[in-house]
C-alpha positions as CSV (number, residue, x, y, z in Angstrom):
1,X,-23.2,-24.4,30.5
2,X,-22.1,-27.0,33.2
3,X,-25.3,-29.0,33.0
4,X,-25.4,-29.6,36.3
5,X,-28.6,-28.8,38.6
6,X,-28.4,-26.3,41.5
7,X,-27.5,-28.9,44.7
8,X,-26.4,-31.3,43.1
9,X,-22.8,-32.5,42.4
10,X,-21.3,-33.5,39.1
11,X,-21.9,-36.9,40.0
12,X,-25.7,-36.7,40.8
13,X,-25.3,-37.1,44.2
14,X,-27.1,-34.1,46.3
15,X,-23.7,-31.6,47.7
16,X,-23.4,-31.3,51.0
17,X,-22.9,-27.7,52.7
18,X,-19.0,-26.4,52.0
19,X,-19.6,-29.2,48.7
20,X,-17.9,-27.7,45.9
21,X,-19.8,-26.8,42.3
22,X,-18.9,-26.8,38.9
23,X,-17.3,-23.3,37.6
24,X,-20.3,-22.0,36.1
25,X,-19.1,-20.4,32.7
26,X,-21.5,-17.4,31.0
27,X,-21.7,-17.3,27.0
28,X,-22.1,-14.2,25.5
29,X,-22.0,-13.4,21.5
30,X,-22.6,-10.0,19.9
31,X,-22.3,-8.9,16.2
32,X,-22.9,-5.3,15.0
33,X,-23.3,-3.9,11.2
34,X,-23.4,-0.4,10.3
35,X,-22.0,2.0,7.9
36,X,-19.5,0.0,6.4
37,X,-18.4,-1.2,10.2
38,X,-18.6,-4.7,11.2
39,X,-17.6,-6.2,14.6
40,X,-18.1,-9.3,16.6
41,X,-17.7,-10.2,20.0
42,X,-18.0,-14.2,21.5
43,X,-16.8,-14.8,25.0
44,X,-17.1,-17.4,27.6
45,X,-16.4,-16.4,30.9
46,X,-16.8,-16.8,34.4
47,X,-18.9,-14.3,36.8
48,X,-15.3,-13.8,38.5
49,X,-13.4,-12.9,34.4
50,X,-16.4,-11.0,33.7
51,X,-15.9,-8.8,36.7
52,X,-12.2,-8.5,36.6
53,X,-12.9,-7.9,32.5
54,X,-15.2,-5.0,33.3
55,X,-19.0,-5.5,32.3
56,X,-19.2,-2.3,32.3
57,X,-17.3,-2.5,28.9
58,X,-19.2,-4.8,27.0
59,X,-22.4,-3.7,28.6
60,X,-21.7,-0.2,26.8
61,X,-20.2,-2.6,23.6
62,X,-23.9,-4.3,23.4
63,X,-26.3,-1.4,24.5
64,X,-24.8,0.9,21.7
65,X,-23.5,3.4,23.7
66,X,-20.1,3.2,22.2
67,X,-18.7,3.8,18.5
68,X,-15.3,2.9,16.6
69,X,-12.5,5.6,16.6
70,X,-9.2,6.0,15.9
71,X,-6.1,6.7,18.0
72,X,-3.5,9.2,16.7
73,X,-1.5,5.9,15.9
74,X,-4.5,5.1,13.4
75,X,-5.5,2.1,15.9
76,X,-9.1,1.5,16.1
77,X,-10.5,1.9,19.6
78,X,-14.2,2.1,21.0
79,X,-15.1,4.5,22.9
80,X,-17.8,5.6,25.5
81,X,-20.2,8.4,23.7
82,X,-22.1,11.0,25.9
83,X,-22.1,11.0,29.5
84,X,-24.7,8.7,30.3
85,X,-23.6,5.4,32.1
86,X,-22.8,2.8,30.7
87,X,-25.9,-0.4,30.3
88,X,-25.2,-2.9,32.8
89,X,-25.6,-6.6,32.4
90,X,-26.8,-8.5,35.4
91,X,-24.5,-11.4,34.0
92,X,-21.8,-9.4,35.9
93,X,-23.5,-8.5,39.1
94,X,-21.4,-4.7,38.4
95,X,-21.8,-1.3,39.5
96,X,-20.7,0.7,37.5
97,X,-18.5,4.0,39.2
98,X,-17.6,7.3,38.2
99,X,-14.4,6.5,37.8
100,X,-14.7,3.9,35.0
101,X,-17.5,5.7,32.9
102,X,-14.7,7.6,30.8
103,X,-12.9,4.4,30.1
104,X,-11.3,3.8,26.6
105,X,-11.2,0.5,25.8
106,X,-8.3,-0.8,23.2
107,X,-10.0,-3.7,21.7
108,X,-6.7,-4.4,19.4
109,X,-5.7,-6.6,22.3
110,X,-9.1,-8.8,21.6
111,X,-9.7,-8.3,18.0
112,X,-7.2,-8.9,15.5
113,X,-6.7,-6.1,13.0
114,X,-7.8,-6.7,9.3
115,X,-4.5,-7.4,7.2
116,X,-4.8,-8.3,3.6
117,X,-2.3,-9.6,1.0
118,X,-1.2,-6.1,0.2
119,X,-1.7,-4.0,3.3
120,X,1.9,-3.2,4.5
121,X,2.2,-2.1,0.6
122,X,-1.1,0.0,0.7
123,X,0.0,2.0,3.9
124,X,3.0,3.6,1.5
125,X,0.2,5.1,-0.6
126,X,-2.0,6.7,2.1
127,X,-2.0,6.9,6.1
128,X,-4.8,8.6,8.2
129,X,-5.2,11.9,9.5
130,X,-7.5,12.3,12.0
131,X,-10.3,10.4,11.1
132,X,-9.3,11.2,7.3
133,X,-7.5,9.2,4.9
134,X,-4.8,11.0,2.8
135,X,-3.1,10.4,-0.3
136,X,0.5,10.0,0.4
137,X,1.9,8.9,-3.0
138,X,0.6,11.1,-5.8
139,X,2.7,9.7,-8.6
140,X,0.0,7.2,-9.5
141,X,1.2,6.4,-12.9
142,X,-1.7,7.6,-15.2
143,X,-1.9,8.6,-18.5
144,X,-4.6,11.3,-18.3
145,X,-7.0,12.9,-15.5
146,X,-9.3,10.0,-15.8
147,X,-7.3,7.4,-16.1
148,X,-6.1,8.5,-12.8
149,X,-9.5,8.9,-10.9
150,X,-10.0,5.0,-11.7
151,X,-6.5,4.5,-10.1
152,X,-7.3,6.3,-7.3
153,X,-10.7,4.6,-6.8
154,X,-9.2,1.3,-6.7
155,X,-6.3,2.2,-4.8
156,X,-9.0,3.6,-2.0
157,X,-11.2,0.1,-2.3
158,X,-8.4,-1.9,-1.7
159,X,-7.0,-0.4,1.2
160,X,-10.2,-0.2,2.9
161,X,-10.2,-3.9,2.2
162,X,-6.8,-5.5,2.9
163,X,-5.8,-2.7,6.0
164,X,-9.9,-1.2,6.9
165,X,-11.3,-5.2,6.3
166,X,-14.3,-3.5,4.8
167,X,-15.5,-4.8,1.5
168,X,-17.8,-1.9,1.0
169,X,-17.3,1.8,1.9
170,X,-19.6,4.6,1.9
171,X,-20.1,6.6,-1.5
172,X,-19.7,9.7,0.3
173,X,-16.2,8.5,1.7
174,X,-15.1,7.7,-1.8
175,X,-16.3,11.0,-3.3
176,X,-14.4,12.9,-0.4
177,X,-10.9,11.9,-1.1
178,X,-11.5,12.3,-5.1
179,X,-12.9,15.7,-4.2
180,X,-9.7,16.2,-2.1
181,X,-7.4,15.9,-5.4
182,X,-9.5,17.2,-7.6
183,X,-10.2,14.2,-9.8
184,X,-14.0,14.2,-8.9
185,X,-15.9,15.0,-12.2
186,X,-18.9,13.6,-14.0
187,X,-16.6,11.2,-15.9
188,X,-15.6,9.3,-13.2
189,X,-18.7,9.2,-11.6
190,X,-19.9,8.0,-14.6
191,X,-17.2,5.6,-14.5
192,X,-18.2,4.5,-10.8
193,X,-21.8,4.1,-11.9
194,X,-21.3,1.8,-14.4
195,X,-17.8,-0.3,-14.1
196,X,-18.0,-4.2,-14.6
197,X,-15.2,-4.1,-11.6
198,X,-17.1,-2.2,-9.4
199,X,-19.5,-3.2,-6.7
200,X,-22.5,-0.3,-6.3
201,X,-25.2,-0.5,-4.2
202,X,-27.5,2.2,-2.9
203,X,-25.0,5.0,-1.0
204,X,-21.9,2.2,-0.9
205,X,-19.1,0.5,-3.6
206,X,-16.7,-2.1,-3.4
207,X,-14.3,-4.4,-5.4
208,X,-15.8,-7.4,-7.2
209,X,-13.1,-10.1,-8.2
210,X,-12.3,-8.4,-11.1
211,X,-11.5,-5.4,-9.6
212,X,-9.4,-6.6,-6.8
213,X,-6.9,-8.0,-9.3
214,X,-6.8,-4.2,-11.6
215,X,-6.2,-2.9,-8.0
216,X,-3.1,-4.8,-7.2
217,X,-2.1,-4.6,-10.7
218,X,-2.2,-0.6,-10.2
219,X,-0.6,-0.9,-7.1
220,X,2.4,-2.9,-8.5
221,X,2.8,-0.1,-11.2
222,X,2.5,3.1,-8.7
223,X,5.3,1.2,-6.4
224,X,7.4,0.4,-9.5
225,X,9.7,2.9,-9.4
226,X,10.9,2.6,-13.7
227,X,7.7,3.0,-15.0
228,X,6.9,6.6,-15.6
229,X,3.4,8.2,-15.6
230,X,2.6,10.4,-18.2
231,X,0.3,12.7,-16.3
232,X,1.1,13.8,-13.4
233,X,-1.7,14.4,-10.5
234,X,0.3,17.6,-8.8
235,X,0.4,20.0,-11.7
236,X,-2.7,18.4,-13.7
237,X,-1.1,18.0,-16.5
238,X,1.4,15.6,-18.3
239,X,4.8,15.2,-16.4
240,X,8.0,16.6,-17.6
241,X,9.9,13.4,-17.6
242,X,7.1,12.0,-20.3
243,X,7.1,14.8,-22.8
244,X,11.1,14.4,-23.1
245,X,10.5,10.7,-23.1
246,X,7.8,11.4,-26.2
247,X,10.6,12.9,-27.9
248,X,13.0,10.2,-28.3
249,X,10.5,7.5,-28.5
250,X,10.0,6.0,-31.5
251,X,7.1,3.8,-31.1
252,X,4.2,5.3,-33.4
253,X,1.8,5.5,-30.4
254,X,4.0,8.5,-29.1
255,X,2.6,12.6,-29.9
256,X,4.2,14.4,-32.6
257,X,5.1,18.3,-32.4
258,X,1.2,18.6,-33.4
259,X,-0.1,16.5,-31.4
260,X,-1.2,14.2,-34.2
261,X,0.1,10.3,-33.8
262,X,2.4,9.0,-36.4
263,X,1.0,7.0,-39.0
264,X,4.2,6.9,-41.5
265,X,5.6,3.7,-39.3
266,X,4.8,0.4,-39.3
267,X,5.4,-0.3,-35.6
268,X,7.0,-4.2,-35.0
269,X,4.2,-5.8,-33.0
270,X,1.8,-4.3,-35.6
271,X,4.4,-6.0,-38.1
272,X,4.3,-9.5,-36.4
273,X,0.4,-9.5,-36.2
274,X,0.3,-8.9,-39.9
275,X,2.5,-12.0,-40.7
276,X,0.7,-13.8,-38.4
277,X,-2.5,-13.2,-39.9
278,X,-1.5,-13.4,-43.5
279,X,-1.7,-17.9,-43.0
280,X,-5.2,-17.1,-41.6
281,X,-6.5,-15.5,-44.7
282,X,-6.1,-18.0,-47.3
283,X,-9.6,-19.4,-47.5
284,X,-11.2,-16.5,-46.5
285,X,-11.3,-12.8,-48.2
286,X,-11.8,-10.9,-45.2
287,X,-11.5,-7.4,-46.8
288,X,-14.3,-8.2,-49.0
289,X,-16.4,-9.4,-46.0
290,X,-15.8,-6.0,-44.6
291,X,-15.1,-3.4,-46.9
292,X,-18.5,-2.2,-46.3
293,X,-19.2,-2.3,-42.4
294,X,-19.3,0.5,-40.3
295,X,-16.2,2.2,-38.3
296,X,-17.3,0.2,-35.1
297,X,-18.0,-3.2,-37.0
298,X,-13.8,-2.6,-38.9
299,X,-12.4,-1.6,-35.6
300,X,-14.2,-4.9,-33.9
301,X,-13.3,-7.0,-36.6
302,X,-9.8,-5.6,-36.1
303,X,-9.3,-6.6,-32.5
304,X,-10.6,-10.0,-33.4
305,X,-7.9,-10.7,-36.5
306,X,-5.9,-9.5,-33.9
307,X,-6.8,-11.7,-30.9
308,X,-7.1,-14.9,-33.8
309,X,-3.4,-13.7,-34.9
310,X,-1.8,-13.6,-32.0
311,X,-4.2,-16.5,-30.1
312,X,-3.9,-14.1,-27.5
313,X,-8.2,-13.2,-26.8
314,X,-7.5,-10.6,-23.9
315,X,-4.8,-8.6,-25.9
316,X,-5.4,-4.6,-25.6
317,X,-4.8,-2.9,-28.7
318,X,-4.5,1.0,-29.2
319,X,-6.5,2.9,-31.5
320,X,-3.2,3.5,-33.9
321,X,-2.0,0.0,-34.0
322,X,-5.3,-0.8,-34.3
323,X,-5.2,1.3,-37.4
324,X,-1.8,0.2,-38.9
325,X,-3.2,-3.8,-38.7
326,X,-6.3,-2.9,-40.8
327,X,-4.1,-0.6,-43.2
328,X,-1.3,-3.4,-43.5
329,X,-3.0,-6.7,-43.1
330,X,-6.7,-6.2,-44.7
331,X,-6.1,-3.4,-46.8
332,X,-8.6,-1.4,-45.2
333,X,-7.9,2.2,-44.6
334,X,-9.5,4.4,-41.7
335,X,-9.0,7.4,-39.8
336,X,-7.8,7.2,-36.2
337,X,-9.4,9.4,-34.3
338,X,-13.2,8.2,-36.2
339,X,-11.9,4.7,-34.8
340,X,-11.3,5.7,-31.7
341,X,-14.8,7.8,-31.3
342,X,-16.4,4.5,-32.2
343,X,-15.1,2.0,-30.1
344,X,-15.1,4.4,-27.2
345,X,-19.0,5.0,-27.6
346,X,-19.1,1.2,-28.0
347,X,-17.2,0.4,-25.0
348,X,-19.0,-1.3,-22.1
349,X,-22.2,-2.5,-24.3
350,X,-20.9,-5.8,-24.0
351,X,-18.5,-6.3,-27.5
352,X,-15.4,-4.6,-25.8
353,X,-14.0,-2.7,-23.1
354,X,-11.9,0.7,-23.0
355,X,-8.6,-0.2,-20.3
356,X,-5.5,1.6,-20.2
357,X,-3.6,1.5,-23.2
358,X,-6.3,0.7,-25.6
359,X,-9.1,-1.6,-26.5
360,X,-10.1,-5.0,-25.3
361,X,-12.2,-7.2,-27.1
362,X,-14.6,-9.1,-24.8
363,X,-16.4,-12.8,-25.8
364,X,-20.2,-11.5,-26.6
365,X,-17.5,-9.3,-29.2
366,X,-15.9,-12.2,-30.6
367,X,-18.6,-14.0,-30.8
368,X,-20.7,-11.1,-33.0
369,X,-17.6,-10.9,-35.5
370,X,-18.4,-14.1,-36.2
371,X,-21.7,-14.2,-36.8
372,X,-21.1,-11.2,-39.1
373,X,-18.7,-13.2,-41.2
374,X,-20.9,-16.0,-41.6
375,X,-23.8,-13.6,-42.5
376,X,-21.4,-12.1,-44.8
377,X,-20.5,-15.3,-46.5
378,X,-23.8,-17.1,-46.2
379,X,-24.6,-13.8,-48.6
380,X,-21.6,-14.7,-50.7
381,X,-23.0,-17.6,-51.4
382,X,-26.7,-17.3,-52.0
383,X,-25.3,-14.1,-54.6
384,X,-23.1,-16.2,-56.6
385,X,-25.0,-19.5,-57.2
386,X,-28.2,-16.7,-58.4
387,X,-25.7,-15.5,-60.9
388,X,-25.0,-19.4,-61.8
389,X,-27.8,-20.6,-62.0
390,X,-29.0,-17.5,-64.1
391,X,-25.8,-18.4,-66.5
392,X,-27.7,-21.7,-67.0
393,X,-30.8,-20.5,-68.2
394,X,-31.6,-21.4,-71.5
């Protein structure tokens, strides 16, 4: 690294004997990917740090010979596999002895750990055993079974993100600690498969942008100690504390006795979108423009009145509000649970999304409610100046 030629002194000038050389420094560089596991070691040392270092260390480090573990303290460590020696590196000049072949090497004290924006949070929901990562906080917030498989799957991402620093883990891993709480089913490996928040590729999956902020958005709602899940993961069903809370509540999303949702209120956000939207009409007469679409086109249509009504075009709207605005503000009437059917086997074509606590209408959506209205009125049109211009005839 010096630059300077064998016998000769920093200067030029030939050394004489007992002449004093440059410290001659050694550069090594090694990065490793596999599995999910990424590591990197650059070092510049001297023949006499490289000795005292151990080069028997990184000379097992380089030739493969030794894998990342764990310490009960959940600290990652490499360690020395099989009982072969260890590779040496002649950059060292070291033997190897017996007596350093078993060596675990801490290489916390070298390599910082990965620490994210929420990792001190993320180690309240799960801590390892073993080499296994458990669940710790089971009150995940979730409305349903499903709902609480996606929380969990995000939850799992983003800790082996912010506290693992892997962007991608192993399907298999992922599958394990669903399996392990019984939330692994065909729906959310559908889910998996095809989430716009979800990085898959070949056997691993990861957070894309999107996803990172649902994650943190479910992991400030499982750590938020007043909001109350509605199913609960323990018993696999819905939590005590919500069915005396669906009771009382008078908010016409809640259950009845049957089962069946109230439709006999007019909720007040429901109200407020109506006299919002009522200005917006007076040009236009939206319920003839769509008295005769199908379920999916009303329920579409819907969330974009609503979106225009509130200038809000990321609102989620539930199936009964949903409902209650087309009822109240276009004097269209249809049946929930057809509604609901609808959008959910229209969500994640590309027109809207199905999120916790309803519908979401996505741009390519808003965009194709538009276009129907203009084809609607561009039909309108061409109908009534026929009928003119057959009033004209003599």
């Amino acid at each position: 690294m010096c630059g300077t030629l064998i016998g000769e002194g920093s200067n030029g000038s030939a050394s004489s004997n007992g002449g004093s050389f440059p410290t001659v420094m050694n550069t090594l560089k090694f990065v490793e990917t596999s599995k999910g596991y990424s590591r990197e070691i650059q070092a510049s040392l001297s023949n006499e740090v490289g000795i005292s270092w151990g080069g028997a260390a990184i000379a097992a480090i380089v030739g493969g010979q030794m894998t990342p573990g764990k310490t009960p303290t959940g600290r990652p460590v490499i360690r020395n596999v099989g009982n072969a020696e260890p590779q040496q590196l002649s950059l060292f000049n070291y033997e190897p002895n017996a007596e350093n072949n078993e060596t675990t090497i801490n290489t916390v004290a070298q390599l910082p750990a990965a620490h994210g924006v929420d990792a001190d949070k993320l180690r309240q929901i799960f801590r390892y055993n073993g080499e296994q990562l458990q669940l710790m906080e089971t009150r995940l917030k979730a409305a349903n079974k499903i709902d609480a498989a996606r929380r969990l799957t995000f939850l799992v991402l983003l800790y082996s993100l912010d506290v693992d620093g892997r962007e991608e883990i192993p399907r298999t891993e992922l599958n394990d600690i669903l399996k392990r709480v019984r939330l692994y089913d065909n729906n959310i490996i559908t889910w998996i498969s095809k989430s716009a928040d979800l990085i898959v590729e070949k056997d691993t999956v990861g957070l894309r942008l999107s996803g990172q902020e649902q994650a943190r958005k479910v992991l400030a709602e499982v750590l938020d100690r007043s909001i109350e899940g509605k199913w609960d993961l323990t018993s696999g069903g819905a939590s005590r504390s919500s069915k005396l809370n669906g009771k009382a509540d008078e908010d016409s999303e809640n259950s009845t006795k049957n089962g069946k949702r109230k439709n006999n209120e007019l909720s007040k956000e429901v109200e407020s979108w109506v006299v919002n939207w009522k200005p917006l009409t007076s040009n236009i007469d939206f319920h003839a423009v769509i008295k005769d679409c199908t379920g999916m086109e009303k329920g579409l249509f819907g969330l974009w009145a609503i979106c225009q009504a509130t200038n809000d075009p990321k609102i989620v709207v539930s199936s009964n509000k949903l409902k209650q605005f087309l009822y109240f503000g276009l004097g269209i009437k249809v049946d929930e649970s057809n509604l609901e059917r609808r959008l959910q086997a229209a969500s994640g074509q590309g027109s809207l999304i199905k999120v916790q606590g309803g519908f979401q209408i996505l741009p390519p959506g808003l965009a194709e409610v538009e276009r129907l209205i203009n084809s609607k009125q561009n039909n309108a049109s061409i109908d009534e100046s026929a009928e003119n211009s057959g009033e004209v005839q003599p």
